[in-house]
Structure formats: structure tokens, C-alpha cells
C-alpha positions as CSV (number, residue, x, y, z in Angstrom):
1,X,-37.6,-67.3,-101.6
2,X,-34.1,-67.5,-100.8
3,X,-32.1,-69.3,-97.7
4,X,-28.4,-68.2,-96.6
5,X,-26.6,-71.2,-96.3
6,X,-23.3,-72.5,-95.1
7,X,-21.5,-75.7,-94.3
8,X,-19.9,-75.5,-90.7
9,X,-17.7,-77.3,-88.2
10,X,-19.1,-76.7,-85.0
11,X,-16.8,-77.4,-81.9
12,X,-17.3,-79.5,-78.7
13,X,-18.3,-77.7,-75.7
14,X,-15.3,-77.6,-74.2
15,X,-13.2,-76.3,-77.2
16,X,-16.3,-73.8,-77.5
17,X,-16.1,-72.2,-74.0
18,X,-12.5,-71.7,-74.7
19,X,-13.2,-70.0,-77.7
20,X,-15.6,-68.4,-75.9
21,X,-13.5,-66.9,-73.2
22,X,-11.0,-66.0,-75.2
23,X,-13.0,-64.1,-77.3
24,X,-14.3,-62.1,-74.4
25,X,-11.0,-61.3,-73.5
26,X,-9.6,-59.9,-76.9
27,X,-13.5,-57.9,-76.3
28,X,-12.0,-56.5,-73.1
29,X,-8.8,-55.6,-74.9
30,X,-9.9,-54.6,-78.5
31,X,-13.6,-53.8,-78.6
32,X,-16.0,-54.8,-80.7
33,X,-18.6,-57.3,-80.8
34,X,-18.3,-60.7,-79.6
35,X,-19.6,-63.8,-81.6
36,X,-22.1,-65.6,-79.0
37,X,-21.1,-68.5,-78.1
38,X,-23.7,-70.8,-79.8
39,X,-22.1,-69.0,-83.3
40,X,-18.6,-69.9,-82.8
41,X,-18.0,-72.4,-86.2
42,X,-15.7,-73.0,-88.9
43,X,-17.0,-71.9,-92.1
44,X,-16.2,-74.5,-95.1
45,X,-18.0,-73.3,-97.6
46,X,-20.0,-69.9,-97.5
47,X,-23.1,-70.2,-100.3
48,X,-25.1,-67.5,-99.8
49,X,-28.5,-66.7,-100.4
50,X,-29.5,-70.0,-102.4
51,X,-33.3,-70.8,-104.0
52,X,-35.2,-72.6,-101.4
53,X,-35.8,-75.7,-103.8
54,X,-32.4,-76.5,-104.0
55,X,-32.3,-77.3,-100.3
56,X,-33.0,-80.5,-100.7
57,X,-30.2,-81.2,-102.8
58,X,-27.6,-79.8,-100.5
59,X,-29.4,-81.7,-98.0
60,X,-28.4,-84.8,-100.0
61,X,-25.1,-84.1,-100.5
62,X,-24.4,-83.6,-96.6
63,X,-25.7,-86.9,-96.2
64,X,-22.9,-88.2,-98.7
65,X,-20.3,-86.3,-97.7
66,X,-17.4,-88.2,-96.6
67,X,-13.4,-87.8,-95.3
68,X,-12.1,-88.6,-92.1
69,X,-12.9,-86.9,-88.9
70,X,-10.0,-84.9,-87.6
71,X,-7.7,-82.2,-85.5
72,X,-7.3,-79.1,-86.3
73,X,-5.2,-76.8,-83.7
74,X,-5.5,-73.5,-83.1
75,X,-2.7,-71.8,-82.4
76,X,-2.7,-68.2,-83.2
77,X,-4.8,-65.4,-83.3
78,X,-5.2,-62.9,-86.5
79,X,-7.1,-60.3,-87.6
80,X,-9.0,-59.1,-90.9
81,X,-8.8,-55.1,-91.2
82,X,-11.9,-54.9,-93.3
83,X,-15.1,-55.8,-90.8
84,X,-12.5,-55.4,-87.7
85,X,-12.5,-59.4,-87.4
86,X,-10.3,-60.6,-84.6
87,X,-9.7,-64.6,-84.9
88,X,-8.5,-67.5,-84.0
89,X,-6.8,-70.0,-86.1
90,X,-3.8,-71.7,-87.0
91,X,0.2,-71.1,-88.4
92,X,-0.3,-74.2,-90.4
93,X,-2.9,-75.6,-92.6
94,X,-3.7,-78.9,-91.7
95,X,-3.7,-81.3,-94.5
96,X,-7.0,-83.3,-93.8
97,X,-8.9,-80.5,-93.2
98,X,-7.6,-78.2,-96.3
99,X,-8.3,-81.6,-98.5
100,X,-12.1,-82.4,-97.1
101,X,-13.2,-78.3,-97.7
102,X,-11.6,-78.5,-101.5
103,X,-13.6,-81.6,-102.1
104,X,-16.3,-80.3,-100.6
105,X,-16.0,-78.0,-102.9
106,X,-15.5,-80.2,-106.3
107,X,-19.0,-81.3,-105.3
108,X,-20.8,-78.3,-104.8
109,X,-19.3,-77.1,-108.0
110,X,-20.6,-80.0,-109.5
111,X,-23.8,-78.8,-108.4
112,X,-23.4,-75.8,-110.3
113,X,-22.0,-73.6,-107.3
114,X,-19.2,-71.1,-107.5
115,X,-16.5,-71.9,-105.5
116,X,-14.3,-68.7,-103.7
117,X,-11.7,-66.5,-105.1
118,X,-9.8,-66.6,-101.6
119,X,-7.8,-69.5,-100.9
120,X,-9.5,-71.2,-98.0
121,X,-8.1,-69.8,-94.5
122,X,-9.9,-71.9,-91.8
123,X,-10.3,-69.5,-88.8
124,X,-12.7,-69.0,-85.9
125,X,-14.1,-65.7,-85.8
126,X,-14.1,-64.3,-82.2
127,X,-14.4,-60.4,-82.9
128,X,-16.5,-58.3,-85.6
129,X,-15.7,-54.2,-85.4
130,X,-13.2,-54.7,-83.3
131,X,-10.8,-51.2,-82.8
132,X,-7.4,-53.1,-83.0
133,X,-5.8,-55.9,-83.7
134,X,-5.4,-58.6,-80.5
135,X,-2.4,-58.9,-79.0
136,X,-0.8,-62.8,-78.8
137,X,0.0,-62.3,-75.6
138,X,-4.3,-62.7,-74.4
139,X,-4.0,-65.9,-75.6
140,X,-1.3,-67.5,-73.7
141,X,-3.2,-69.5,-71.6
142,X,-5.9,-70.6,-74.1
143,X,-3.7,-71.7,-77.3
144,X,-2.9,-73.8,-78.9
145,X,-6.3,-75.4,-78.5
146,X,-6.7,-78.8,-79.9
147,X,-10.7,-78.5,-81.8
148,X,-11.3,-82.5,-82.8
149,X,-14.0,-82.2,-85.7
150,X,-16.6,-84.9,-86.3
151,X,-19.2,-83.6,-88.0
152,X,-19.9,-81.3,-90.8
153,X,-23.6,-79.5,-91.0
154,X,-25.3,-77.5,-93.7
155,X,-26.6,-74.8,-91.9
156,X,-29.1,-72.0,-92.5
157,X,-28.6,-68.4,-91.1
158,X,-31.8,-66.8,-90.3
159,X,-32.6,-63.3,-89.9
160,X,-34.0,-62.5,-86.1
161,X,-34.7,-59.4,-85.5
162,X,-31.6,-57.3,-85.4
163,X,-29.1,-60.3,-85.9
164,X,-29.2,-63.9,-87.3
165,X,-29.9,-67.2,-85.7
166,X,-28.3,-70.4,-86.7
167,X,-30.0,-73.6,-87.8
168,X,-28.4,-76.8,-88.8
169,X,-30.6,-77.7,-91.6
170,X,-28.4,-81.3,-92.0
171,X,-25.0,-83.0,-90.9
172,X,-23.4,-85.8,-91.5
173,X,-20.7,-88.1,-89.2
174,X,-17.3,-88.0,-90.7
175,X,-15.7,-91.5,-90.2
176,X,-12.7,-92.1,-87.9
177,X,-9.3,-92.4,-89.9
């Protein structure tokens, strides 16, 4: 048996009803399907469907994962033509949080992993299907939007009925700076 994985940043509850409301108002404007708000993350690393008897060992590794807690600010909202994925995200790539997903990644490939094609483009998604790209101006009042991230999980994305439900399997506490 298999288990979709992924390791997330998940945001405080402010930063996520801001997310939250700003994704309901690129809904109102572009259509589509709104993430819920218990869904809004950060992807790091996407595995996808991984043996169940290697969950332990990813388990581990979140446990040993270090590299300092951090800011990343959102400042801009994008849009991925394939899937109609409205998002929100940033102009620049912040430095500490482009360096903790590639080691992240040197140790899941040491695991035997494969790490993405894609160069890593940390964004929030807000929208799937949408009809049309959102317009910057819906976000003038929510960005940018300072997300301070603490802790990293290893989640598990279960099927539920017609969608998926998110369960953090492990996390570890990133250290202050």
C-alpha cells in the first residue's frame, strides 16, 4: 500500500485567514475552486505515492531536519495556465528558505528519492480551475503579507470521498537564527 506524501509549511492563523480571504476574492473575480482554508501550505518537497514502510524513515528524517526558522513575504500573486492555479507568492526568492528546501532535498535524495525537474518556486496556492488569471489590483490590501515559518511537517494526503484530507504524519521545530 501506498501513502501520498509531502513536506509542508503551514502558516499561522492569522497569515492563513489572510490567505484565506484573499483567495475568496480572486474566487469572486476569476472562478474556480478555492483551496479550504485548513489546505493553504507551502509545498517543499512533493513525494508522491511512497511504499508505506518507508514512512518511518521519512518520519526520522523530519525529526532531524534542521535550518533556521524564518520570513518569507508574499508579495505578488501569479498564475499557472495548466490546472488554472491562481497564487500567491513572492518577486523574490528568499535566501533561507530556497537553501532549507534544496537541503531538504540532498537528504531525501540520499534516501533514494528523486528530486524535481522544476526549479523550486515557493508559492501558496489559492485557486485551482480558475477561468483567468487574478488581477494585482485584488490584492492591494492583503500584500505583501509577512508568513513567519517555524515548523516544517511531513504530511500525508488522504483520499475522502471526492477530495483529499490532510494529515501531518510528523514535524519538526526549526530553531531561531
Amino acid at each position: 500500500m501506498n501513502q501520498r506524501l509531502f513536506f509542508a509549511l503551514w502558516p499561522e492563523p492569522g497569515v492563513r485567514a489572510r490567505l484565506a480571504d484573499l483567495g475568496e476574492r480572486a474566487r469572486q473575480c476569476c472562478g474556480g475552486r478555492r483551496t479550504t482554508d485548513d489546505k493553504l501550505h507551502l509545498t517543499l518537497a512533493f513525494l508522491g505515492d511512497v511504499p508505506t514502510p518507508r514512512v518511518d524513515e521519512l518520519v526520522a528524517l523530519t525529526h532531524r531536519l534542521t535550518g533556521p526558522e524564518g520570513t518569507w513575504t508574499l508579495d505578488r500573486l501569479g498564475h499557472f495556465p495548466r490546472g488554472g492555479i491562481v497564487w500567491a507568492g513572492s518577486e523574490a526568492m528568499p535566501d533561507g528558505l530556497m537553501r532549507f528546501q534544496a537541503e531538504l532535498w540532498v537528504s531525501l535524495a540520499a534516501l533514494g528519492f528523486t528530486p524535481p525537474r522544476r526549479d523550486f518556486c515557493p508559492h501558496v496556492t489559492l485557486l485551482r480551475q480558475a477561468r483567468r488569471r487574478a488581477p494585482e489590483v485584488i490584492a492591494t490590501d492583503s500584500l505583501p503579507l509577512a508568513w513567519s515559518y517555524r515548523r516544517a511537517a511531513l504530511v500525508h494526503s488522504v483520499i475522502e470521498g471526492a477530495g483529499r484530507r490532510y494529515v501531518t504524519l510528523a514535524q519538526t521545530h526549526l530553531p531561531d537564527q
